[in-house]
N, CA and C atoms as an extended XYZ file, in Angstrom:
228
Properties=species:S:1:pos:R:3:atomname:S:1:resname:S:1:resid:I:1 pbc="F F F"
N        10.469       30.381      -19.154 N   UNK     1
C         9.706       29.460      -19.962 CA  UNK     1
C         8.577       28.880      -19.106 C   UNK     1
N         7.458       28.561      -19.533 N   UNK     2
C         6.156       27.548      -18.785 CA  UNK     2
C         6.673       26.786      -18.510 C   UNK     2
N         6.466       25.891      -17.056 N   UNK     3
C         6.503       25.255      -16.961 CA  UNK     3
C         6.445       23.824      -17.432 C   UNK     3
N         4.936       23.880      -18.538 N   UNK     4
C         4.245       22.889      -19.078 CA  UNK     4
C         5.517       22.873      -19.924 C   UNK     4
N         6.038       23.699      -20.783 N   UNK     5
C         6.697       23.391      -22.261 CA  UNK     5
C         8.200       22.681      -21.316 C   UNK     5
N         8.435       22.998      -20.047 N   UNK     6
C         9.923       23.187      -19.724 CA  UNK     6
C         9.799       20.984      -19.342 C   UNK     6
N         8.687       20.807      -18.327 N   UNK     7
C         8.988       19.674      -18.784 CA  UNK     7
C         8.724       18.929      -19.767 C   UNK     7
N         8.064       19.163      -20.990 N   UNK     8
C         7.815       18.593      -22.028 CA  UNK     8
C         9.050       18.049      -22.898 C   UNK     8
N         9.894       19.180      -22.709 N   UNK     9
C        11.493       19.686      -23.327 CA  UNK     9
C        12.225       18.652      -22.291 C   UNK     9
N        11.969       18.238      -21.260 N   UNK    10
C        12.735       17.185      -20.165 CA  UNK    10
C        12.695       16.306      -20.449 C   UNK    10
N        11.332       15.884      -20.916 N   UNK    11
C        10.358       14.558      -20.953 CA  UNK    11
C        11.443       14.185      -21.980 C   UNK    11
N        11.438       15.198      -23.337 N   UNK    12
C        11.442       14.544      -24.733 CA  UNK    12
C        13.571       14.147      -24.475 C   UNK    12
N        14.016       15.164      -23.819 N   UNK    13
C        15.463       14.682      -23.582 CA  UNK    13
C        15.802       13.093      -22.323 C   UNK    13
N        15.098       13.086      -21.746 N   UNK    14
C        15.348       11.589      -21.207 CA  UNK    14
C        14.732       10.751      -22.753 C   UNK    14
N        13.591       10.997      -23.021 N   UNK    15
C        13.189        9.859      -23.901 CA  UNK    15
C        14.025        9.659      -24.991 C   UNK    15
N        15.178       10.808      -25.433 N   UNK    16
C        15.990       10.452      -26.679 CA  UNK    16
C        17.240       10.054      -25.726 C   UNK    16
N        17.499       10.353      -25.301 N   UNK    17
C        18.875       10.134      -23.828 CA  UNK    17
C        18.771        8.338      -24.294 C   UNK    17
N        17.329        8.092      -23.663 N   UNK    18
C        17.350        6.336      -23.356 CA  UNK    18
C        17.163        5.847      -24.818 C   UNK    18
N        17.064        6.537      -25.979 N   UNK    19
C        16.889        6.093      -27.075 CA  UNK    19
C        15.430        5.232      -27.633 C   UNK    19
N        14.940        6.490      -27.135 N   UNK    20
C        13.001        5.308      -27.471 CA  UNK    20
C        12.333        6.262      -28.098 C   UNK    20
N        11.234        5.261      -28.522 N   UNK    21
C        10.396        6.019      -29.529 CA  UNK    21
C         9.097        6.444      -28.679 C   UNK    21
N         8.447        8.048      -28.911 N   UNK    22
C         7.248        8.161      -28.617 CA  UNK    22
C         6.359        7.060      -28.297 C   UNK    22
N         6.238        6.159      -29.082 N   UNK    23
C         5.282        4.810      -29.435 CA  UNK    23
C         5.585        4.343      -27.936 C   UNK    23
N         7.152        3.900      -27.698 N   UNK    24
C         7.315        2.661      -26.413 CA  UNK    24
C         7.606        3.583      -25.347 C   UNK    24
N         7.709        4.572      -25.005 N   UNK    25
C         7.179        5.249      -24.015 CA  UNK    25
C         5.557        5.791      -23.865 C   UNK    25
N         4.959        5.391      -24.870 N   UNK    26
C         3.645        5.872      -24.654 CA  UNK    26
C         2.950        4.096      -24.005 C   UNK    26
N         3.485        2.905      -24.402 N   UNK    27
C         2.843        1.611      -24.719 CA  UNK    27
C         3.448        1.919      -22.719 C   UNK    27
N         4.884        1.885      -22.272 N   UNK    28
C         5.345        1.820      -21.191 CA  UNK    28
C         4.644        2.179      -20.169 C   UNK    28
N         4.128        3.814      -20.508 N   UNK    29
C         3.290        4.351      -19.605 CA  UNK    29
C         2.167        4.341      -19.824 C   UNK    29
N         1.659        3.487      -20.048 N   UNK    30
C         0.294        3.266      -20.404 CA  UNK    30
C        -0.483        4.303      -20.987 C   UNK    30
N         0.285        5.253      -21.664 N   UNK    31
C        -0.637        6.826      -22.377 CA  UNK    31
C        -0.940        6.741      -24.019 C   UNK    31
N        -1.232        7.087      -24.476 N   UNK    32
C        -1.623        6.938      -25.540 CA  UNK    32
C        -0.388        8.075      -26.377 C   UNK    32
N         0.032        7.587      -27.582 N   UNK    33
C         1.171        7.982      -27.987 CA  UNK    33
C         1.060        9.573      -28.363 C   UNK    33
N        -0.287        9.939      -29.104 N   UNK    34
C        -0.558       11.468      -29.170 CA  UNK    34
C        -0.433       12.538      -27.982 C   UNK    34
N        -0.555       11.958      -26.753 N   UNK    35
C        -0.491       12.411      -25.551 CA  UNK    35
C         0.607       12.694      -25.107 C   UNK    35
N         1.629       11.703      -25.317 N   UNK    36
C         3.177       11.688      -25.014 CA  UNK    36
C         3.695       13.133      -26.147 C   UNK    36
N         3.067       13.301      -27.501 N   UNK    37
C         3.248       14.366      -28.230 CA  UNK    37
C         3.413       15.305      -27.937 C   UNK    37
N         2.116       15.600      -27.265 N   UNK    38
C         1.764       16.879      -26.895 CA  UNK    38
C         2.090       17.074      -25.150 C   UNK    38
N         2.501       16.337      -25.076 N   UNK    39
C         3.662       16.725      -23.738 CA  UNK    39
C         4.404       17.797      -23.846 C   UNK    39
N         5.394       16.630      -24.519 N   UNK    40
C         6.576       17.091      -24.885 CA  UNK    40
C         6.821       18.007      -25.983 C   UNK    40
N         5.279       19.054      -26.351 N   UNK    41
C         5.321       19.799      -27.102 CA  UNK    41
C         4.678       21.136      -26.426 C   UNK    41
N         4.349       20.561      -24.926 N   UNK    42
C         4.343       21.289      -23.862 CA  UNK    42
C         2.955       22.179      -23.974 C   UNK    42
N         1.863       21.060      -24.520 N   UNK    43
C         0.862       21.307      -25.031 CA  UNK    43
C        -0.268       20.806      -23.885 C   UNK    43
N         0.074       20.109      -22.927 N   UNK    44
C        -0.821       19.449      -21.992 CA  UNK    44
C        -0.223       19.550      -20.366 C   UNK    44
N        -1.098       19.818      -19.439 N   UNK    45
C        -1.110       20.339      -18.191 CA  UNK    45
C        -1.133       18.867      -17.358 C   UNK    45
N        -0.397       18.576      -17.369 N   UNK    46
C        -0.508       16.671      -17.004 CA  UNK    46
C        -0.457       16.552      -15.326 C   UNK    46
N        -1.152       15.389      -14.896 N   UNK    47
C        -1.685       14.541      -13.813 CA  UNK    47
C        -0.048       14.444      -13.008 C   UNK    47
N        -0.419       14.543      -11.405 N   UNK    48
C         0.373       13.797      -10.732 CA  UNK    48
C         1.066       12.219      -11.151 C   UNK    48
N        -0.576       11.394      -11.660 N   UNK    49
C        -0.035       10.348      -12.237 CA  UNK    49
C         0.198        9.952      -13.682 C   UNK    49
N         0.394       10.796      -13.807 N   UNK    50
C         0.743       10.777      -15.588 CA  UNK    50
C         2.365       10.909      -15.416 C   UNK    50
N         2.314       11.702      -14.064 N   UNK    51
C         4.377       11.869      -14.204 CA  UNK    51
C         4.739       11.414      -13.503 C   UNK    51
N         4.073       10.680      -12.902 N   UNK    52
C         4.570        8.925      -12.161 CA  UNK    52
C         4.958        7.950      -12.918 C   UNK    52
N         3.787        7.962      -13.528 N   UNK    53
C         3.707        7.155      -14.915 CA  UNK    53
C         4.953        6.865      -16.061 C   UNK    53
N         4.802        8.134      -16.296 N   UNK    54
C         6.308        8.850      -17.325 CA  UNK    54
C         7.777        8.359      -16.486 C   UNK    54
N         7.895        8.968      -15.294 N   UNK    55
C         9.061        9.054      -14.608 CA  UNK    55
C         9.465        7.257      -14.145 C   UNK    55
N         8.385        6.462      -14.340 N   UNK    56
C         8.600        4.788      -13.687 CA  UNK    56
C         8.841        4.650      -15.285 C   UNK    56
N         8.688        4.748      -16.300 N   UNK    57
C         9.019        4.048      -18.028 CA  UNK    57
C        10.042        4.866      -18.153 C   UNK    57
N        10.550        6.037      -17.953 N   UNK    58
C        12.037        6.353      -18.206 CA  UNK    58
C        12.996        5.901      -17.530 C   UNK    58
N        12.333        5.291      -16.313 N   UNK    59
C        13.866        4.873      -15.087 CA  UNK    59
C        14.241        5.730      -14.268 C   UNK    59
N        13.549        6.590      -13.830 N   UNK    60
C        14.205        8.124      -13.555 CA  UNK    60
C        12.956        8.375      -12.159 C   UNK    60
N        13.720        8.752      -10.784 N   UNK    61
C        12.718        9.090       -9.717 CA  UNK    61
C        12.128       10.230       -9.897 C   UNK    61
N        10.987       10.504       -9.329 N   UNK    62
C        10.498       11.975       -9.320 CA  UNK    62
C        11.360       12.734       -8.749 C   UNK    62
N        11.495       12.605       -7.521 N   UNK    63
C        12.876       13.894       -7.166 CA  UNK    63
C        13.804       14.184       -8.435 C   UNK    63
N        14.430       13.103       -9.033 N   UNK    64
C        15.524       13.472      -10.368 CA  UNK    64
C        14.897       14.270      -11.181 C   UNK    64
N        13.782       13.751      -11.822 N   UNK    65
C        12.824       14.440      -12.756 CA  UNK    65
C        12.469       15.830      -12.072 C   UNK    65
N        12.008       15.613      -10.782 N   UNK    66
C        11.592       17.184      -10.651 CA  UNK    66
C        12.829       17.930      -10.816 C   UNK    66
N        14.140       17.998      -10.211 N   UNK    67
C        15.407       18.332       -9.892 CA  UNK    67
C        15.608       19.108      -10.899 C   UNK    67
N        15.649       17.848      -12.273 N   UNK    68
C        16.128       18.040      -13.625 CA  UNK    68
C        15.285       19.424      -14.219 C   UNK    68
N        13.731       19.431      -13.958 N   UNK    69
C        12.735       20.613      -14.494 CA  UNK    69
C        13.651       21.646      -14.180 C   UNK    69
N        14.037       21.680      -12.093 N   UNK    70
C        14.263       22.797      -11.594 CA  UNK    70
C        15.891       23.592      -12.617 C   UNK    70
N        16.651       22.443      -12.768 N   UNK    71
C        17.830       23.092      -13.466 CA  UNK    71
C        17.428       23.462      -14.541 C   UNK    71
N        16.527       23.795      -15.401 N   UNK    72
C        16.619       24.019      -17.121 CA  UNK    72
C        16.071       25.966      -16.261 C   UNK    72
N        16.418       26.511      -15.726 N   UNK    73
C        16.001       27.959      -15.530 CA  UNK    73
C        14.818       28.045      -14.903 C   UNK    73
N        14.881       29.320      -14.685 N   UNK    74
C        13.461       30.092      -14.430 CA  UNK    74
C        12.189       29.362      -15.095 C   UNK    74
N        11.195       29.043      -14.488 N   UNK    75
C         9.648       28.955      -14.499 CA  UNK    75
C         8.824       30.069      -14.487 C   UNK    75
N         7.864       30.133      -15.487 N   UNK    76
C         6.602       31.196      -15.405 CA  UNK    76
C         5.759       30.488      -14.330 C   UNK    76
């Protein structure tokens, strides 16, 4: 799978995990809520700090987050 879609598919399972809406993870990370969409629809090639960003409003370190990408399989 792409990368892009594999964490999008991460993104969107912490964000239902913690039980939030697109909206308050988008208000959290200061992104705009269409953006958080198309993440997690693995539609956008996102910033170092965009997944800083993301990874400080879920609660979750980058090492975990990256970790977590590395377990869902193989990367294109």
């Amino acid at each position: 799978m792409e990368l892009q879609r594999v964490f999008g598919k991460v993104i969107k399972e912490l964000r239902l995990q913690k039980k939030i809406s697109q909206e308050k993870l988008a208000f959290d990370s200061d992104i705009d809520r269409t953006y958080i969409s198309d993440i997690e629809k693995g539609d956008r090639n996102v910033s170092l700090l965009i997944i800083y960003r993301i990874a400080k409003a879920l609660q979750i370190s980058l090492s975990d987050l990256f970790k977590k990408i590395e377990d869902h399989g193989e990367i294109k």
